[in-house]
PDB file of N, CA, C and O in Angstrom:
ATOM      1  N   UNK A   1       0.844  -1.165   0.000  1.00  0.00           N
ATOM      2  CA  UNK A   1       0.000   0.000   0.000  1.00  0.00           C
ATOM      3  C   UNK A   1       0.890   1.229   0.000  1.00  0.00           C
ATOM      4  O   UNK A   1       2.023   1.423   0.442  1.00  0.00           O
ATOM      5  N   UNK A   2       0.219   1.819  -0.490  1.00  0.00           N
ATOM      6  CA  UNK A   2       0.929   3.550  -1.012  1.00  0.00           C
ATOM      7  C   UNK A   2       0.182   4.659  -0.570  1.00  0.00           C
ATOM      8  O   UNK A   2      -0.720   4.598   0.266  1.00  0.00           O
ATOM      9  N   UNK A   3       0.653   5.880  -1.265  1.00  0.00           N
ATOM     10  CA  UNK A   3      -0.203   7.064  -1.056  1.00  0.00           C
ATOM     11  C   UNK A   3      -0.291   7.787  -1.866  1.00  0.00           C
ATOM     12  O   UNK A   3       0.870   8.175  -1.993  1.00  0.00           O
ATOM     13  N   UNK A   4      -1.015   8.419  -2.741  1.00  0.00           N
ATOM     14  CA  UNK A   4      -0.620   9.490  -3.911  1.00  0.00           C
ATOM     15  C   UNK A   4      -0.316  10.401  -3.163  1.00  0.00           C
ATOM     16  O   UNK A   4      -1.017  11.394  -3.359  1.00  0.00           O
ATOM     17  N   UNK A   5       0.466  10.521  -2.337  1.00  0.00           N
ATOM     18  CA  UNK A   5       1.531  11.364  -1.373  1.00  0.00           C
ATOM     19  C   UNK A   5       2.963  11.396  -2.045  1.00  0.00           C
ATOM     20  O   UNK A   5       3.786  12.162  -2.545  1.00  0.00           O
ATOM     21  N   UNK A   6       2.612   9.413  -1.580  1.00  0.00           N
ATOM     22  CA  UNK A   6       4.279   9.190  -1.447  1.00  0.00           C
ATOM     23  C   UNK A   6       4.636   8.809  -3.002  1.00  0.00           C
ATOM     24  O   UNK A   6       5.709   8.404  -3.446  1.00  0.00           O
ATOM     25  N   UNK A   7       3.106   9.127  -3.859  1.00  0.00           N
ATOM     26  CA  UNK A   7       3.813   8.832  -5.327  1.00  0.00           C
ATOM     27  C   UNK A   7       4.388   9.673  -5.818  1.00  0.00           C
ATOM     28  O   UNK A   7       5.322   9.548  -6.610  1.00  0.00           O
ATOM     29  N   UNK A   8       3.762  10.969  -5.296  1.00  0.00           N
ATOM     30  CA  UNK A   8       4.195  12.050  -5.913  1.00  0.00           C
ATOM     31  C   UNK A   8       5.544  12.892  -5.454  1.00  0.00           C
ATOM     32  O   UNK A   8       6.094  13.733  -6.167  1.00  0.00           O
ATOM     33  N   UNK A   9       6.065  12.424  -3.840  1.00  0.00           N
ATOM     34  CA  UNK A   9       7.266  12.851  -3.993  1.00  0.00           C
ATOM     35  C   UNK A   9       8.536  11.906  -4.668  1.00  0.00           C
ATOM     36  O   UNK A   9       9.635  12.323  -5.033  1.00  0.00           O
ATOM     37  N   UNK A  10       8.187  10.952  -4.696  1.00  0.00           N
ATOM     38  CA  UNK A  10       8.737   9.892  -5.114  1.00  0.00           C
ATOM     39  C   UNK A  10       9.020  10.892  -7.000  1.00  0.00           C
ATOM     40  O   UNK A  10      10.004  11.382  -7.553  1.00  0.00           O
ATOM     41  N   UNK A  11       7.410  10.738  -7.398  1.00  0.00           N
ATOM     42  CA  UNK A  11       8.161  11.489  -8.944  1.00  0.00           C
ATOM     43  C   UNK A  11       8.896  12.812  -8.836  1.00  0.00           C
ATOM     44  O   UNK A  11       9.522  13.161  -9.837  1.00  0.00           O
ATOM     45  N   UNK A  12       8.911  13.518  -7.877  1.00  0.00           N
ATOM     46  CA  UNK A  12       9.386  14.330  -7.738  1.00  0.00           C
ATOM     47  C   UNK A  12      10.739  14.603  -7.940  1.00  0.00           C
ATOM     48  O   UNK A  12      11.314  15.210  -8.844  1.00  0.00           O
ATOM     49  N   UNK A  13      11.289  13.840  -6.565  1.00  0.00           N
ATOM     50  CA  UNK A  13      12.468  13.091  -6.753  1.00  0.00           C
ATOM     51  C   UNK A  13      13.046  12.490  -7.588  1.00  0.00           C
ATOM     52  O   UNK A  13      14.276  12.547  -7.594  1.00  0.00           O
ATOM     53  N   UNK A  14      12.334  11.697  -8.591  1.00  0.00           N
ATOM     54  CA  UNK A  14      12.774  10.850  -9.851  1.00  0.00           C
ATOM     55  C   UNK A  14      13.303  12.575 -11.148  1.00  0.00           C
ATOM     56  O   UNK A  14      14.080  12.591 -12.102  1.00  0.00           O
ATOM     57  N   UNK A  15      12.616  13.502 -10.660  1.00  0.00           N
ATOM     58  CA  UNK A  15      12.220  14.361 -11.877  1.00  0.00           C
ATOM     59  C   UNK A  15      14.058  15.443 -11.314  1.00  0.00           C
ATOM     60  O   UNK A  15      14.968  16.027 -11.902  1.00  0.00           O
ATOM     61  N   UNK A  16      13.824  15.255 -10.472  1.00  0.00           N
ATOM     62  CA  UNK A  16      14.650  16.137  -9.521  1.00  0.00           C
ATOM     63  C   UNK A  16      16.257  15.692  -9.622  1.00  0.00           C
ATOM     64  O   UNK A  16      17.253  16.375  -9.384  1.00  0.00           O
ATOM     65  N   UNK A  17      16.179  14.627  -9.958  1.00  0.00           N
ATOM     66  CA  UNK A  17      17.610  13.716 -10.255  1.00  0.00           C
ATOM     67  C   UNK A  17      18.039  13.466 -11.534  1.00  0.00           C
ATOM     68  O   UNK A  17      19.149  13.036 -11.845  1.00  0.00           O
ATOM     69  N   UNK A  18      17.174  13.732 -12.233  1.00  0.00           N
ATOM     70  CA  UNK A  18      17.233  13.447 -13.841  1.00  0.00           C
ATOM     71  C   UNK A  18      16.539  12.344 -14.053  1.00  0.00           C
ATOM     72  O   UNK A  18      16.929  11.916 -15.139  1.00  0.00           O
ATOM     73  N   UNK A  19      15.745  11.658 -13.631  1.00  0.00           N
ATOM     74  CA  UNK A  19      15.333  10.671 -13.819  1.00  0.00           C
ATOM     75  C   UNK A  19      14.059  10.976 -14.468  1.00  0.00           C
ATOM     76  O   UNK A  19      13.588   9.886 -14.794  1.00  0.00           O
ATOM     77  N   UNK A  20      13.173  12.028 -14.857  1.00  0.00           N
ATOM     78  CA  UNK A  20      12.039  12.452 -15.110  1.00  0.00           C
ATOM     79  C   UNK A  20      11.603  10.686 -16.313  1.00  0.00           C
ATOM     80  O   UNK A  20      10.891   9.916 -15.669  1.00  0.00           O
ATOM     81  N   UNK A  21      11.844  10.314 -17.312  1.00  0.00           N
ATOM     82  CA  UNK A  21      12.132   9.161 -18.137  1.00  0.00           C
ATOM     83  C   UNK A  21      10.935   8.085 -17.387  1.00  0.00           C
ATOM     84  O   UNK A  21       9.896   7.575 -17.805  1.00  0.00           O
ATOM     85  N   UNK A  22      11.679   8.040 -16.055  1.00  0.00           N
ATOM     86  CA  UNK A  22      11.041   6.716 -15.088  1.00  0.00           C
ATOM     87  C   UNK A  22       9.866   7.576 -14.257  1.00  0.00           C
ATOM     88  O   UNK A  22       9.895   7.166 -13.097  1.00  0.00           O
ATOM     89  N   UNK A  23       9.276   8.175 -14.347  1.00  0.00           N
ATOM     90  CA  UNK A  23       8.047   8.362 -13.769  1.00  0.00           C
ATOM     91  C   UNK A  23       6.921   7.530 -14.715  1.00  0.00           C
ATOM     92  O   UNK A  23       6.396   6.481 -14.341  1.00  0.00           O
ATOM     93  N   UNK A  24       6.697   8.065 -15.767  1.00  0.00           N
ATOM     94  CA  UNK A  24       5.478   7.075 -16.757  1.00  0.00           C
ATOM     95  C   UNK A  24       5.842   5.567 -16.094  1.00  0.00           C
ATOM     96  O   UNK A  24       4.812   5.088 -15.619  1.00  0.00           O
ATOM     97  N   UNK A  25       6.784   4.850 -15.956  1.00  0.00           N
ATOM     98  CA  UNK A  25       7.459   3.406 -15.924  1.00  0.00           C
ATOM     99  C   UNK A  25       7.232   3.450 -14.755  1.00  0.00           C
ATOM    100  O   UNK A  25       7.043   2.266 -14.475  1.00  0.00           O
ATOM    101  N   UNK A  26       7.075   4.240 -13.513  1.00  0.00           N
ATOM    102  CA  UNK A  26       6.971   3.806 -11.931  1.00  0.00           C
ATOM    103  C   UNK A  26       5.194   3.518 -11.958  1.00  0.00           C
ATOM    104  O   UNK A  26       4.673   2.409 -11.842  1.00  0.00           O
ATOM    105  N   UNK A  27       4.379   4.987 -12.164  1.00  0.00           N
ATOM    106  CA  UNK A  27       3.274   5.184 -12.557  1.00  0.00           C
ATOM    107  C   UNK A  27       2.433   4.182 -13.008  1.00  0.00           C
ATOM    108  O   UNK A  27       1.330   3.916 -12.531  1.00  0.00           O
ATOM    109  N   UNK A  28       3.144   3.465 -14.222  1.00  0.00           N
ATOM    110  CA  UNK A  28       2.141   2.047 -14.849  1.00  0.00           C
ATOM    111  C   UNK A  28       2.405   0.932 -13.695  1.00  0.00           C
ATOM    112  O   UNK A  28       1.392   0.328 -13.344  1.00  0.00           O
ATOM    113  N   UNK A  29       3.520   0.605 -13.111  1.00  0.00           N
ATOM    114  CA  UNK A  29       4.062  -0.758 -12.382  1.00  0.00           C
ATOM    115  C   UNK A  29       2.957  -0.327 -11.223  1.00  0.00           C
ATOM    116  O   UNK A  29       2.241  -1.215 -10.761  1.00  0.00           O
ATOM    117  N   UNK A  30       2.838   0.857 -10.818  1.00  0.00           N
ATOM    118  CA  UNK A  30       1.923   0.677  -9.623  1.00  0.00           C
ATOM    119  C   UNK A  30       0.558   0.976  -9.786  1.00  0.00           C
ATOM    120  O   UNK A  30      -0.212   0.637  -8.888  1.00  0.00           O
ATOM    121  N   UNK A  31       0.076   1.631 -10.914  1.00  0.00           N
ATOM    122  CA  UNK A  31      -1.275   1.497 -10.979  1.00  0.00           C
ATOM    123  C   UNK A  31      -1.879  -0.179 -11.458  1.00  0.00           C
ATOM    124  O   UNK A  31      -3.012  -0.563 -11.169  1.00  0.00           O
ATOM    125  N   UNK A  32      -0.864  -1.023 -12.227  1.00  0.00           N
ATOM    126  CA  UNK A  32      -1.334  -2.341 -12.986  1.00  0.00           C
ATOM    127  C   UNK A  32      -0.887  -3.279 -11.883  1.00  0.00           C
ATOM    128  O   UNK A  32      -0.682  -4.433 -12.259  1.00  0.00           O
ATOM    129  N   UNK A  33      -0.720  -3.055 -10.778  1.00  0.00           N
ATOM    130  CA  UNK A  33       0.266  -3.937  -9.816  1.00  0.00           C
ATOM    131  C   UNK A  33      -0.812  -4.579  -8.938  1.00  0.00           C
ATOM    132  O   UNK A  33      -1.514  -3.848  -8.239  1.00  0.00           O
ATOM    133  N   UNK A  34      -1.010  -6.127  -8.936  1.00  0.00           N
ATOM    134  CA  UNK A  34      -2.442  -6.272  -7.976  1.00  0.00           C
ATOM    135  C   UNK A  34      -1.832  -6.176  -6.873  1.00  0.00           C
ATOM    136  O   UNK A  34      -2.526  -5.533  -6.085  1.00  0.00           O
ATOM    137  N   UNK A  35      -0.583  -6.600  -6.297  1.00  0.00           N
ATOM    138  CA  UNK A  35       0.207  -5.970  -4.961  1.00  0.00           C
ATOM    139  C   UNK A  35       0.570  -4.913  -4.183  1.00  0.00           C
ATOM    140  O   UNK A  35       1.125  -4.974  -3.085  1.00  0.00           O
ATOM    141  N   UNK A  36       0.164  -3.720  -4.924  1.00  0.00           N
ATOM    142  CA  UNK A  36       0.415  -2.780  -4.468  1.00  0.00           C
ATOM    143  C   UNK A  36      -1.166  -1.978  -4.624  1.00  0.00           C
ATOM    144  O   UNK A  36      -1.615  -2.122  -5.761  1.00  0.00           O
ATOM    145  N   UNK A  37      -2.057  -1.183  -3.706  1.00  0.00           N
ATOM    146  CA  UNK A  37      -3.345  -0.276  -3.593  1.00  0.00           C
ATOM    147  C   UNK A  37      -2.772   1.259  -3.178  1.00  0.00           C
ATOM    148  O   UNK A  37      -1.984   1.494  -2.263  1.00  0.00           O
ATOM    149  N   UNK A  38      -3.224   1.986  -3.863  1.00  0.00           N
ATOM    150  CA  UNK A  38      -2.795   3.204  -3.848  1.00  0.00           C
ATOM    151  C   UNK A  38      -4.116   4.079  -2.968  1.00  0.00           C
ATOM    152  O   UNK A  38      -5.284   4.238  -3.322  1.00  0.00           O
ATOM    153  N   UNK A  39      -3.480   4.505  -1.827  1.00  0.00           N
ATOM    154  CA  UNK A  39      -4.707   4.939  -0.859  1.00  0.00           C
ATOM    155  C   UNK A  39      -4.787   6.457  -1.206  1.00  0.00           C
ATOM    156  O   UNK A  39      -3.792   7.170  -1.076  1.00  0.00           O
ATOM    157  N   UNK A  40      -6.077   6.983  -1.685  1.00  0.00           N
ATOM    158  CA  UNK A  40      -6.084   8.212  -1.961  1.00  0.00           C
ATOM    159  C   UNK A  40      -6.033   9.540  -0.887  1.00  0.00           C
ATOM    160  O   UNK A  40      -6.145   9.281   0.312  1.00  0.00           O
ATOM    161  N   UNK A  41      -5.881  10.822  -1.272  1.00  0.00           N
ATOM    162  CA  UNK A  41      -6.054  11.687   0.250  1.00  0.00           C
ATOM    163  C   UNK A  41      -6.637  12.730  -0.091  1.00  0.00           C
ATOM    164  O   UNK A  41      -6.084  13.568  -0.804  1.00  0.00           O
ATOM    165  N   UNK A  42      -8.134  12.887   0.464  1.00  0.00           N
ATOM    166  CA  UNK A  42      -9.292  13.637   0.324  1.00  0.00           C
ATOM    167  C   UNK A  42      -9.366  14.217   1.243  1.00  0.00           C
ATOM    168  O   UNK A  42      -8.780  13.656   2.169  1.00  0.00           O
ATOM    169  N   UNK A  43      -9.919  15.333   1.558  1.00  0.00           N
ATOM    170  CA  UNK A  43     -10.075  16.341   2.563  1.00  0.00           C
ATOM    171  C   UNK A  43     -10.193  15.838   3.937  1.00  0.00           C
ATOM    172  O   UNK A  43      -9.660  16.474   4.847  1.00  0.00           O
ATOM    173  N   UNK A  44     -10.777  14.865   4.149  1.00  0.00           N
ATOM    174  CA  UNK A  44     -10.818  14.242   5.572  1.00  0.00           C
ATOM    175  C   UNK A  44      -9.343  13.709   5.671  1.00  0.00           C
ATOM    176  O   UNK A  44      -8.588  13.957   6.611  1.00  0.00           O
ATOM    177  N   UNK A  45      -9.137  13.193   4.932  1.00  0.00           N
ATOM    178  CA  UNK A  45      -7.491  12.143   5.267  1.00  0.00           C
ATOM    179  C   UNK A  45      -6.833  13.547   5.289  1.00  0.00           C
ATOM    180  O   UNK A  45      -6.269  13.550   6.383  1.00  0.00           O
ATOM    181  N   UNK A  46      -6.577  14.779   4.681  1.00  0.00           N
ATOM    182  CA  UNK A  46      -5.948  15.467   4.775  1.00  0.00           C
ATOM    183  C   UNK A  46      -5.571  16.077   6.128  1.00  0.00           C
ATOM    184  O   UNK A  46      -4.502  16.215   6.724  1.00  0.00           O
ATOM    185  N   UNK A  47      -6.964  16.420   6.416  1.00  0.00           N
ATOM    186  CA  UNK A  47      -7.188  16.900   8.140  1.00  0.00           C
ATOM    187  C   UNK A  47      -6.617  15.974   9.093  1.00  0.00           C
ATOM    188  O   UNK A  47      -6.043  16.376  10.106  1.00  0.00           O
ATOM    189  N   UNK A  48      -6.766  14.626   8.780  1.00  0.00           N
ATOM    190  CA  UNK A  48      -6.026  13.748   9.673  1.00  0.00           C
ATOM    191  C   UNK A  48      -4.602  13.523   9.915  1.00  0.00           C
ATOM    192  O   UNK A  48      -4.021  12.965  10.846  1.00  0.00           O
ATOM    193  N   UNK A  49      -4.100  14.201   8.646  1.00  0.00           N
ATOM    194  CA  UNK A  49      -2.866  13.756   8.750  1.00  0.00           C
ATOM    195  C   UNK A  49      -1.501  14.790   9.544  1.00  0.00           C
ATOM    196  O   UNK A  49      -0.282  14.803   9.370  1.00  0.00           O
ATOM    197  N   UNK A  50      -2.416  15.573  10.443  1.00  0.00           N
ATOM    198  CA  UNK A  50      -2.065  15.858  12.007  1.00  0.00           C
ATOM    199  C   UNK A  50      -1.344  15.457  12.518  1.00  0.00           C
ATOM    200  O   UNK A  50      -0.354  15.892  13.107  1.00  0.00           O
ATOM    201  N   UNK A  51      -2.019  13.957  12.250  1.00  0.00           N
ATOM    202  CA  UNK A  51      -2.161  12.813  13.111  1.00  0.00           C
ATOM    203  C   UNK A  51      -0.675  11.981  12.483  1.00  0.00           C
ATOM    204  O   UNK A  51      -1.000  11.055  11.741  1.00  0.00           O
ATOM    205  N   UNK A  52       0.754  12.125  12.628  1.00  0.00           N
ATOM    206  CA  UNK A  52       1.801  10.884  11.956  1.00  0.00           C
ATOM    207  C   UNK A  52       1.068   9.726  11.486  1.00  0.00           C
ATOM    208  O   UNK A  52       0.182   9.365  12.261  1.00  0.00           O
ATOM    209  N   UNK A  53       1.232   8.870  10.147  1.00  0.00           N
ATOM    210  CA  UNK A  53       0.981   7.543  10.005  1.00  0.00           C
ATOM    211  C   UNK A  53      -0.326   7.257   9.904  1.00  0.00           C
ATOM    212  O   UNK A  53      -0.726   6.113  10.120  1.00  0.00           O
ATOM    213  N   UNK A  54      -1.058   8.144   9.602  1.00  0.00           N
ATOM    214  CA  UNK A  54      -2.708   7.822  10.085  1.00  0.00           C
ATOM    215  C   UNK A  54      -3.051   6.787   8.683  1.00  0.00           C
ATOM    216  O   UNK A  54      -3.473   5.685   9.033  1.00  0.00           O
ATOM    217  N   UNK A  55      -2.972   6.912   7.682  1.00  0.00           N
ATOM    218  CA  UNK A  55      -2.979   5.593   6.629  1.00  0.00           C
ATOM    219  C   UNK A  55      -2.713   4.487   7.697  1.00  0.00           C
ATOM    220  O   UNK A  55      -3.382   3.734   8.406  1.00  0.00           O
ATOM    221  N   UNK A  56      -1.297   4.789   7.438  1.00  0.00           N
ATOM    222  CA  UNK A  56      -0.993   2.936   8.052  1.00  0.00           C
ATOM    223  C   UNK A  56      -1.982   2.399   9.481  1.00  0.00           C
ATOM    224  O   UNK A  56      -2.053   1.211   9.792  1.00  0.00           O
ATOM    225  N   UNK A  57      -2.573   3.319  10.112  1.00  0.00           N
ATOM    226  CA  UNK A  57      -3.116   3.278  11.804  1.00  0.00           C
ATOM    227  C   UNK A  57      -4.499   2.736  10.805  1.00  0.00           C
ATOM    228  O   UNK A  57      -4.922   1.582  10.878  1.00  0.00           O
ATOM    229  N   UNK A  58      -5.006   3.636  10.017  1.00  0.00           N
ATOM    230  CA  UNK A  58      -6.095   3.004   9.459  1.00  0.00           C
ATOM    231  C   UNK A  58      -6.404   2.023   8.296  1.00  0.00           C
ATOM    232  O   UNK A  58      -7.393   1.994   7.563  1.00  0.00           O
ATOM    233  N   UNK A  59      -5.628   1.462   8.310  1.00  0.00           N
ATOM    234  CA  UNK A  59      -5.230   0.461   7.194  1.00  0.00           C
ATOM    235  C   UNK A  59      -4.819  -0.769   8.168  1.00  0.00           C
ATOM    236  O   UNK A  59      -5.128  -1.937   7.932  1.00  0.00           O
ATOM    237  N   UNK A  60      -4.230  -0.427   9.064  1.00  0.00           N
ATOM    238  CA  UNK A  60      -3.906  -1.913  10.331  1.00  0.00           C
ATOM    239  C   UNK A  60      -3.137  -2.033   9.914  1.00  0.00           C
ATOM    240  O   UNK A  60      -3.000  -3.254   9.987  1.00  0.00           O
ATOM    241  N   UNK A  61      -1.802  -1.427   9.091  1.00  0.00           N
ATOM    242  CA  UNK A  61      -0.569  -1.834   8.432  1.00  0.00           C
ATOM    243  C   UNK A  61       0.646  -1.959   9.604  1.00  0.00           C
ATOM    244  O   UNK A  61       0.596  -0.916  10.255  1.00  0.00           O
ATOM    245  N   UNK A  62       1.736  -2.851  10.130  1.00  0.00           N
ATOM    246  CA  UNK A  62       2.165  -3.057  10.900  1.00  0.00           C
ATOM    247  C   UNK A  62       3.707  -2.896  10.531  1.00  0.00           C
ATOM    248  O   UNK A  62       4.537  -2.566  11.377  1.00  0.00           O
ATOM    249  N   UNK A  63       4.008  -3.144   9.262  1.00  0.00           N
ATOM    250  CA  UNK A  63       5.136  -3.135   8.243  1.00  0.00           C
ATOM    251  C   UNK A  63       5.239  -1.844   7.334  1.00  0.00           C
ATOM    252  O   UNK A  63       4.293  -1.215   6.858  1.00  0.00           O
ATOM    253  N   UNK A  64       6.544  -1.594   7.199  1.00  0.00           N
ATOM    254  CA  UNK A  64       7.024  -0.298   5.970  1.00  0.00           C
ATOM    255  C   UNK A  64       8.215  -0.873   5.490  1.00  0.00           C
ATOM    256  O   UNK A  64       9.029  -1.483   6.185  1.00  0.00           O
ATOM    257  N   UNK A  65       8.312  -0.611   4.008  1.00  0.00           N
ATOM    258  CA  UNK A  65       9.350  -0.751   3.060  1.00  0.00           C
ATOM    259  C   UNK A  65       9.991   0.336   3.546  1.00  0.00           C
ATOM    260  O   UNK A  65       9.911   1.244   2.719  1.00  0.00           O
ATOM    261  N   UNK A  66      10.614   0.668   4.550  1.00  0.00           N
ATOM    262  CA  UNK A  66      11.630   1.985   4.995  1.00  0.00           C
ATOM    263  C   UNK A  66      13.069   1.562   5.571  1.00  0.00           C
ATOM    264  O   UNK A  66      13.661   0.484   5.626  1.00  0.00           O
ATOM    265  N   UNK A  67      13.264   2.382   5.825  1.00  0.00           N
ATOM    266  CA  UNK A  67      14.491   2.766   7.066  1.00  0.00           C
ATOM    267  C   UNK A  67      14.552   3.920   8.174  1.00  0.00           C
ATOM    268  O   UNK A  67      15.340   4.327   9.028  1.00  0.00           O
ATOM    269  N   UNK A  68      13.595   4.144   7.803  1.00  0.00           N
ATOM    270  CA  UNK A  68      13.361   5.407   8.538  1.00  0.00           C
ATOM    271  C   UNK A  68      13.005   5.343   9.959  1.00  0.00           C
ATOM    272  O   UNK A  68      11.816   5.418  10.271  1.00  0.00           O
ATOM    273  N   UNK A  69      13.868   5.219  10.805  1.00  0.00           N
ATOM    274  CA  UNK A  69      13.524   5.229  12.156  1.00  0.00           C
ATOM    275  C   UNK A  69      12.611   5.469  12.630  1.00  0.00           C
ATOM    276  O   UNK A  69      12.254   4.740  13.555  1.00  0.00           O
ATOM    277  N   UNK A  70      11.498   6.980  12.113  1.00  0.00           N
ATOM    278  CA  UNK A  70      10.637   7.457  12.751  1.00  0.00           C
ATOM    279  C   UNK A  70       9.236   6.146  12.678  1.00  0.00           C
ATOM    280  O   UNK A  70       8.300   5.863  13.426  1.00  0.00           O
ATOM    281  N   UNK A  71       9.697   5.668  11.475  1.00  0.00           N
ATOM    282  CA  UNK A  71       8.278   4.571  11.787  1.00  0.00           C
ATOM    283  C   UNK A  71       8.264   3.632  12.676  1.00  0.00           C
ATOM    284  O   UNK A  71       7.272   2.905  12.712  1.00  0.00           O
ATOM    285  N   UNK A  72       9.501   3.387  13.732  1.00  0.00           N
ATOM    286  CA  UNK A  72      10.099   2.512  14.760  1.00  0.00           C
ATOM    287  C   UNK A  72       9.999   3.123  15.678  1.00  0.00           C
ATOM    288  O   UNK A  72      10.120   2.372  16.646  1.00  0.00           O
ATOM    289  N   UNK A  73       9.755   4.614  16.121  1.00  0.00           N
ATOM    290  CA  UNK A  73       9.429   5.386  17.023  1.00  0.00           C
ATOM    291  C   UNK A  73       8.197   5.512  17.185  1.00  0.00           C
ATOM    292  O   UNK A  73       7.877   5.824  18.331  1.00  0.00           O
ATOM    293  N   UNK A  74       7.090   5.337  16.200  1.00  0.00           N
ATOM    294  CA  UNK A  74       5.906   5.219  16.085  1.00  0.00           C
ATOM    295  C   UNK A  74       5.018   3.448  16.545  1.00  0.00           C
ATOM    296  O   UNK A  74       3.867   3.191  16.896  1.00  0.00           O
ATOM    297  N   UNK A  75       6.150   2.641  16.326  1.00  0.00           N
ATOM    298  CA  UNK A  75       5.178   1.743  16.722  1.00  0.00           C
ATOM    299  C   UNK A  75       5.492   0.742  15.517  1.00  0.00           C
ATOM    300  O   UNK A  75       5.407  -0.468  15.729  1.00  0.00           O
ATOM    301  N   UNK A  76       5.714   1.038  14.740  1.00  0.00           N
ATOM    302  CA  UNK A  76       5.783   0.335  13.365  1.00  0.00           C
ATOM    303  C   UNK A  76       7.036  -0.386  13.007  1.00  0.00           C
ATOM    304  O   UNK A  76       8.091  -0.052  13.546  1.00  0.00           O
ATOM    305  N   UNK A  77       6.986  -1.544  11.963  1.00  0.00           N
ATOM    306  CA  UNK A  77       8.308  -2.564  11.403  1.00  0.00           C
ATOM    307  C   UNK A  77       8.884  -2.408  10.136  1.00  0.00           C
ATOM    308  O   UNK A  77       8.802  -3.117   9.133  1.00  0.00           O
ATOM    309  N   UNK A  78       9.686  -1.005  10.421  1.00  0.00           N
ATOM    310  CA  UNK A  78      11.151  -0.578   8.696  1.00  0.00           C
ATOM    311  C   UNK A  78      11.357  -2.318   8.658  1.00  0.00           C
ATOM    312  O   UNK A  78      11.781  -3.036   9.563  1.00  0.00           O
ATOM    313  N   UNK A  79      10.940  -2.672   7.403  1.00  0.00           N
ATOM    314  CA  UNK A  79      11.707  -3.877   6.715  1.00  0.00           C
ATOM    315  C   UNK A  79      13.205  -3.748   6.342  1.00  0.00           C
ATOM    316  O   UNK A  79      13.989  -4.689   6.467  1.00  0.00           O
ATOM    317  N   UNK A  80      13.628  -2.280   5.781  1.00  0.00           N
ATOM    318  CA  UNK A  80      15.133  -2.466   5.329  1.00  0.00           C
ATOM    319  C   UNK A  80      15.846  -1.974   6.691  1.00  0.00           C
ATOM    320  O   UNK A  80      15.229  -1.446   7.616  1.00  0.00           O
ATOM    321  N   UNK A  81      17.012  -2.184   6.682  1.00  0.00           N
ATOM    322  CA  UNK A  81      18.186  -2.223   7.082  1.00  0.00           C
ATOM    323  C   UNK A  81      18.695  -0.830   7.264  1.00  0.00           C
ATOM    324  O   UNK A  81      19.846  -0.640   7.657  1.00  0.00           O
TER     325      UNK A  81
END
């Protein structure tokens, strides 16, 4: 699970590095991907997101493809290293 949050800094970043090329190519892999659901953010999720992590809290997600400590400070399991 995702966020058209984290897609969009993600292209950002891709655009930001020179990579602009691989956005269309990230874009298709995760919209055609039955493994991956892209959680949208509408005015309510917006307001919530106050709140750190509130996707993952409302999604019951327990795991992140991260490293990022802060999701280990929160409660949550960085898969990488």
């Amino acid at each position: 699970m995702t966020t058209d949050y984290v897609l969009d800094e993600t292209a950002t970043l891709l655009k930001a590095r020179g990579h602009v090329h691989l956005v269309p190519v990230l874009l298709k892999i995760v919209f055609s991907s039955a493994a991956c659901t892209v959680c949208w953010t509408d005015a309510e999720r917006f307001q919530a997101t106050c709140e750190f992590f509130v996707v993952m809290k409302d999604q019951r997600l327990r795991d992140s493809l991260t490293k990022d400590a802060h999701f280990r400070e929160a409660g949550f399991q960085p898969l990488l290293a």
